[in-house]
C-alpha positions as CSV (number, residue, x, y, z in Angstrom):
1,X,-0.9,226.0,-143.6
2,X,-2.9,227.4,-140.7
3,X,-5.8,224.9,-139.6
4,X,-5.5,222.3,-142.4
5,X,-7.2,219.3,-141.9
6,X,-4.7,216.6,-141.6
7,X,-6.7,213.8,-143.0
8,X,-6.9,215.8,-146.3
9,X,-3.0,216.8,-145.7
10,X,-2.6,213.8,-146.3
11,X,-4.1,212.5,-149.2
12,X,-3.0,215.4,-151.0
13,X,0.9,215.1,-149.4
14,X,0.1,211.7,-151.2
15,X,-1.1,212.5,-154.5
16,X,1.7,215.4,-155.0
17,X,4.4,212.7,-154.2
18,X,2.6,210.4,-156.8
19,X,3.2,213.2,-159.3
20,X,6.1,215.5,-158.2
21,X,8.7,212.3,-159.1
22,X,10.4,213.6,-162.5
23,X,8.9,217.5,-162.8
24,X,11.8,220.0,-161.9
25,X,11.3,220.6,-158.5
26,X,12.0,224.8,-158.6
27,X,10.2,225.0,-161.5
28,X,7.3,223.2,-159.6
29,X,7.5,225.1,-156.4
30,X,7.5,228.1,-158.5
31,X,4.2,227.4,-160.1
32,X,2.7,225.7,-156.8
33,X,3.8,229.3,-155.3
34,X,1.8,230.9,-158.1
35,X,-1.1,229.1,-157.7
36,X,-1.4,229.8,-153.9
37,X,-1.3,233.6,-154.9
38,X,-4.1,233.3,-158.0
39,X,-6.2,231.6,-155.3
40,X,-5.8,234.7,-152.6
41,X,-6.5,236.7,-155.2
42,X,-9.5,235.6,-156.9
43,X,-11.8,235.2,-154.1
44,X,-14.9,233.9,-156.0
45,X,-12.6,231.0,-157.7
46,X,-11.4,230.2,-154.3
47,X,-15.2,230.5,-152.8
48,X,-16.3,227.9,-155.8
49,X,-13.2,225.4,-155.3
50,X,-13.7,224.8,-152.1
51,X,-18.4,225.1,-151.8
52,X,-18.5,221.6,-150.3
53,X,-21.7,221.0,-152.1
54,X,-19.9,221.3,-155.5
55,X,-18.5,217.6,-156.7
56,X,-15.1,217.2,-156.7
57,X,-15.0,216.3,-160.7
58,X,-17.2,219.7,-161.2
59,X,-14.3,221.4,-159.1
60,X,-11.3,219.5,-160.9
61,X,-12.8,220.2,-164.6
62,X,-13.3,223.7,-163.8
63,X,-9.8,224.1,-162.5
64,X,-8.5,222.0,-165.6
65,X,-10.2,224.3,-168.1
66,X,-8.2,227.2,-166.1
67,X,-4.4,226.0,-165.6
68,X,-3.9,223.9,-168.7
69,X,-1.5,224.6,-170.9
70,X,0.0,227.3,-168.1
71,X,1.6,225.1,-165.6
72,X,3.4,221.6,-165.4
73,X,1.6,218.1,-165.8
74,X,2.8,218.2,-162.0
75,X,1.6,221.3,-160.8
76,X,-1.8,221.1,-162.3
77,X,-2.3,217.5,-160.5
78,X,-0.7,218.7,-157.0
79,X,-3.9,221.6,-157.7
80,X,-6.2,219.0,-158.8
81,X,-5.9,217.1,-155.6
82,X,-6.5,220.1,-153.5
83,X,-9.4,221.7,-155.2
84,X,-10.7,217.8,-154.9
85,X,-10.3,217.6,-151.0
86,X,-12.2,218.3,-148.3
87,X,-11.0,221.8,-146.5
88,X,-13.0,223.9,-143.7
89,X,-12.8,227.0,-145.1
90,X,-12.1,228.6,-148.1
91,X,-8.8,229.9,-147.2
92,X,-7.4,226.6,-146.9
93,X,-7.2,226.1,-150.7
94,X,-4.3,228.8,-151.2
95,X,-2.5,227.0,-147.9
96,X,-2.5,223.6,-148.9
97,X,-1.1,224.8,-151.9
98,X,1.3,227.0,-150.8
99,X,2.6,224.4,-148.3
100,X,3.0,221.7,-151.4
101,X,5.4,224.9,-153.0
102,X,7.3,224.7,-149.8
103,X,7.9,220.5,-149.8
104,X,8.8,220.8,-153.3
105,X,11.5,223.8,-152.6
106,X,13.0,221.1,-149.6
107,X,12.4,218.2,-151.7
108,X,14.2,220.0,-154.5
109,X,17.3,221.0,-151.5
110,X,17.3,217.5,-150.0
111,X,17.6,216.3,-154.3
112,X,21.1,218.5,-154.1
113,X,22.0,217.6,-150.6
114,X,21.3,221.0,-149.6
115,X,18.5,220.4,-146.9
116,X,20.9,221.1,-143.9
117,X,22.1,224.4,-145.4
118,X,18.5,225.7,-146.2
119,X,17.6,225.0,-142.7
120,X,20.5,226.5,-141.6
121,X,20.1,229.7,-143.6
122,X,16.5,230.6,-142.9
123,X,17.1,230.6,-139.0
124,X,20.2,232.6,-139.8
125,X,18.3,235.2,-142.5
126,X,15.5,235.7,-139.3
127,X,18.4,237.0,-137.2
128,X,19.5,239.0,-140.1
129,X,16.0,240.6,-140.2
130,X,16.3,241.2,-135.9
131,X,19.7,243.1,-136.7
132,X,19.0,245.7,-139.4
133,X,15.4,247.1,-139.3
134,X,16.0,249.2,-142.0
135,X,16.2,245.7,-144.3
136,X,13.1,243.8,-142.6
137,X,11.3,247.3,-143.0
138,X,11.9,247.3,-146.6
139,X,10.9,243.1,-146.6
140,X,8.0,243.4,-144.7
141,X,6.4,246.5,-146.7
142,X,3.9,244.8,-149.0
143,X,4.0,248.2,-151.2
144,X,7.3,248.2,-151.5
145,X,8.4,246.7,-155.2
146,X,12.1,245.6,-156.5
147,X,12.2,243.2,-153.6
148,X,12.8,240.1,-155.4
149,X,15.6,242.1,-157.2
150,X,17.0,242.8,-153.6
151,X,17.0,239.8,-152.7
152,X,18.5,238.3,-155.6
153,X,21.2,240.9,-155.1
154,X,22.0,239.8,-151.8
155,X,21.7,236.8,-151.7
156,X,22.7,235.3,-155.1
157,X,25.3,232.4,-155.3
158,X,25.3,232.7,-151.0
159,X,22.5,230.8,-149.9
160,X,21.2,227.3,-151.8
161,X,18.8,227.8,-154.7
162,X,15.6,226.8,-152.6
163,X,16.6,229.3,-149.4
164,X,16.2,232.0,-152.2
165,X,13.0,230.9,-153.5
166,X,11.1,230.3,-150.2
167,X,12.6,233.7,-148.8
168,X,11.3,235.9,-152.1
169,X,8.1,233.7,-152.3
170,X,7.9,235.3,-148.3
171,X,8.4,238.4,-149.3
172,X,6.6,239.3,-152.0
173,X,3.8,236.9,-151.5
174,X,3.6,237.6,-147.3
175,X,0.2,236.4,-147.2
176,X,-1.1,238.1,-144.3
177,X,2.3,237.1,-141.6
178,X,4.9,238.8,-140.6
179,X,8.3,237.6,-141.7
180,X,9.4,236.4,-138.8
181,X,6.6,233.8,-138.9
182,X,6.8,232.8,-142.2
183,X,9.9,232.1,-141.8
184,X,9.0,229.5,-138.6
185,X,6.3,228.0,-140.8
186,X,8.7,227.5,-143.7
187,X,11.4,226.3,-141.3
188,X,9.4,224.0,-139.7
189,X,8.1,222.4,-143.2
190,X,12.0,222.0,-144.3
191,X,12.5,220.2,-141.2
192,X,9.3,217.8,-141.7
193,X,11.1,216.5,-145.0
194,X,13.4,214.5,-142.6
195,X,10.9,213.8,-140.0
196,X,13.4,216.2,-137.8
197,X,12.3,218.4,-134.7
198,X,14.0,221.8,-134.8
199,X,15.7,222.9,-131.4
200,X,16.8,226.6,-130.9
201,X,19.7,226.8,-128.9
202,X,20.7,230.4,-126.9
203,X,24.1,230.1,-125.8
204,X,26.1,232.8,-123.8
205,X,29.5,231.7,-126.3
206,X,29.6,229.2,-129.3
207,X,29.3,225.8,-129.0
208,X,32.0,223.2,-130.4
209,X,31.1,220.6,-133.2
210,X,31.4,218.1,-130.3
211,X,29.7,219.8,-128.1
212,X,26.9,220.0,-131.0
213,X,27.1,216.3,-131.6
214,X,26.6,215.4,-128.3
215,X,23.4,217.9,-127.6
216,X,22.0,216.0,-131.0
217,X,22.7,212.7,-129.8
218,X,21.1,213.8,-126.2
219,X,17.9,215.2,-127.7
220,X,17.8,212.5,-129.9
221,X,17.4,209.8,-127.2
222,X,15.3,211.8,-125.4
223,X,12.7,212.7,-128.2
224,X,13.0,209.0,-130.2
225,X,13.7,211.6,-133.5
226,X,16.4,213.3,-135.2
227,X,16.8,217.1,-134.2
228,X,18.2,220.0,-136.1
229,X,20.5,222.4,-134.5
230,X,20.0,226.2,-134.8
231,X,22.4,227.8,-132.2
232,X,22.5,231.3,-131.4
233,X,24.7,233.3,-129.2
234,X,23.2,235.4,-127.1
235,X,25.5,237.4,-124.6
236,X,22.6,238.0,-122.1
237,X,22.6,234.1,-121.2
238,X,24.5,233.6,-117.5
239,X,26.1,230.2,-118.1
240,X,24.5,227.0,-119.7
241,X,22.6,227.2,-122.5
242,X,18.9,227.3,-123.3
243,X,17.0,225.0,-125.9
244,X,13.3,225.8,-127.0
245,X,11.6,222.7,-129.2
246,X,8.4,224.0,-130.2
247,X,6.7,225.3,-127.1
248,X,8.9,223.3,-125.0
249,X,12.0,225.0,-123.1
250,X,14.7,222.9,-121.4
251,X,16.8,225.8,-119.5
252,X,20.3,225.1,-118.1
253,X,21.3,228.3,-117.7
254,X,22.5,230.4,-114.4
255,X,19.9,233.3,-115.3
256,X,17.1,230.4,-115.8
257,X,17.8,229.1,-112.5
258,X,17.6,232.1,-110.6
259,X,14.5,232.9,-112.2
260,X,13.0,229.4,-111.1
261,X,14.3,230.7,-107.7
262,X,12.1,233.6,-108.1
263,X,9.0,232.7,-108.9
264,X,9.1,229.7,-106.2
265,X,9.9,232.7,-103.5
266,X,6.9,234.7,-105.4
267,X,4.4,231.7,-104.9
């Protein structure tokens, strides 16, 4: 998901929808998810799937003759169409494929009218990580084995079904990020199934359900597109609040504007 070419996105975001209609979504994300790991694994498949000088029927037989009769109809296809694109390096292969594992997890949420509450619960489980670094220690260890039990433990029947399966697929399968980054990635991904930006809002107290409406609404009609809410309180902010939409950060608060003040006495 890091450096994809977004023309091949694309075609392949295309194809998977194409196929991804009636197969069980978790069971697909599952097996997408499983895929994406065989690929970072095997490093001479991945090197032969993605050798631009191989023909993409040559590439799609070969990965036919590997995954049939172990994965879906849906989740062989979604493969099929990434071994079959066009990628810039060989790493790219386990990515596109991961991120397919990740619409199908939100597609599978948004199925159950669940996509607000896995948004919801991956910003919160990242400030569950910044509170207890005994738990994100344990997470973030790639040694560390029984963490899909842990997980399952603590979060069981308390988050939706999807929120579960992206954070174990995290965990266990970390692919080279931190936890705190996954988690962006996937959050951002979620939020792409509604065409939604995702704002992070620091305030010093919580905010209403009006006073949430009417920030949505705002930053609606100022980006032309529906934004997600996550709000956070954070008792070091002096009045106001603060709102960061990607690398954009709209700053109302006291301590931002004496900072302002600060750096215009600096210059």
């Amino acid at each position: 998901m890091r450096g994809l070419s977004r023309t091949s996105l694309a075609e392949v975001e295309e194809r998977f929808n194409s196929v991804a209609g009636s197969a069980d979504l978790g069971e697909l994300a599952d097996e997408l998810f499983a895929v994406a790991d065989l690929f970072d694994r095997e490093h001479g498949l991945r090197r032969t799937l993605s050798d631009p000088s191989r023909p993409a029927p040559a590439k799609a037989g070969a990965i036919r003759a590997l995954l049939d009769g172990k994965v879906s109809t849906a989740a062989l296809e979604a493969t099929v169409a990434v071994v079959e694109s066009k990628w810039s390096s060989s790493g790219d292969l386990a990515d596109a494929v991961e991120r397919l594992g990740v619409i199908a997890a939100a597609t599978e949420a948004e199925s159950r009218e669940q996509l607000d509450d896995v948004e919801d619960e991956l910003f919160r489980f990242g400030r569950i990580l910044a509170a207890n670094p005994e738990l994100r220690r344990v997470l973030a260890d790639p040694a560390k084995p029984g963490k899909e039990r842990l997980l399952a433990e603590l979060l069981d029947g308390k988050v939706a079904p999807a929120t579960l399966r992206l954070l174990t697929h995290l965990a266990v399968h970390p692919r080279g990020r931190s936890l705190e980054s996954g988690l962006d990635e996937y959050g951002r991904l979620v939020a792409l199934q509604r065409q939604r930006l995702v704002a992070v809002v620091s305030s010093a107290v919580p905010l209403s359900d009006q006073q949430k409406e009417r920030l949505a609404a705002w930053l609606r009609a100022t980006y032309g597109r529906d934004v997600h809410l996550n709000v956070e309180v954070d008792p070091k902010v002096l009045g106001g609040f603060s709102i960061k939409i990607g690398d954009e950060i709209i700053d109302t608060t006291i301590a931002g504007r004496i900072e302002e003040v600060r750096r215009r006495l600096a210059g």
